[in-house]
C-alpha positions in Angstrom: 80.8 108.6 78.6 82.5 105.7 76.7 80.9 102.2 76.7 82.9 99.2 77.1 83.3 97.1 73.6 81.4 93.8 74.2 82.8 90.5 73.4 83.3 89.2 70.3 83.4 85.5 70.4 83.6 85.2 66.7 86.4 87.4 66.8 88.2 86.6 69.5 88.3 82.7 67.8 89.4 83.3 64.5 92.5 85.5 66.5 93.4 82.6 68.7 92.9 80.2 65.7 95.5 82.6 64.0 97.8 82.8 67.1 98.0 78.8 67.2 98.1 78.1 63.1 101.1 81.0 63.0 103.4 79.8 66.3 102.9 76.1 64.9 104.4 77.1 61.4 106.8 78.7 63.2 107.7 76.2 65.4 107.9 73.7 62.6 110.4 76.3 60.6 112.4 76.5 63.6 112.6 73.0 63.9 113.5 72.8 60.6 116.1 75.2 61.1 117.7 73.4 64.3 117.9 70.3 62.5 120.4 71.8 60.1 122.4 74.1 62.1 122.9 72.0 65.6 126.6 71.2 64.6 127.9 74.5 63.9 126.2 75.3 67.5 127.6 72.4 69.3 131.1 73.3 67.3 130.8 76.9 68.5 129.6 76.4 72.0 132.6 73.7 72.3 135.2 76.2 71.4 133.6 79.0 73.0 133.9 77.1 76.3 137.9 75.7 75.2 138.8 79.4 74.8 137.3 80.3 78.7 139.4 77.7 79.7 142.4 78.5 77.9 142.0 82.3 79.3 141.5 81.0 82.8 144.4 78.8 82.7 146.7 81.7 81.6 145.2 83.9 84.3 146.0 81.3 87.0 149.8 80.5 85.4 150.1 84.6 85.2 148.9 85.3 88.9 151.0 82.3 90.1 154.3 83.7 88.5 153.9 87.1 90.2 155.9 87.7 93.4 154.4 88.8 96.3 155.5 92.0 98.2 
């Protein structure tokens, strides 16, 4: 029969200690990385939403010119 592996308090600190130092260096690179690439973004998500219109307004003038039976 297998035991159960006790706590490690010691251990289970420095993990958490590494979680926290890692996702804040992360965070502060993504940050970084947002800060310099938010206008392409905006640009993007601006002409990706001006194309969804365009295609809708050609699907509404091309269902309006149809004739119905």
């Amino acid at each position: 029969m297998t035991e159960r592996p006790r706590f490690d308090p010691v251990g289970w600190f420095v993990s958490t200690a590494m979680a926290v130092l890692f996702g804040s260096i992360a965070l502060a690179i993504a940050g970084q990385v947002l800060a310099h690439v938010w206008p392409w973004l905006l640009a993007f998500a601006g002409l990706g939403i001006a194309g969804v219109l365009f295609l809708r307004f050609l699907v509404r003038l091309w269902q309006g010119g149809r004739q119905p039976w």
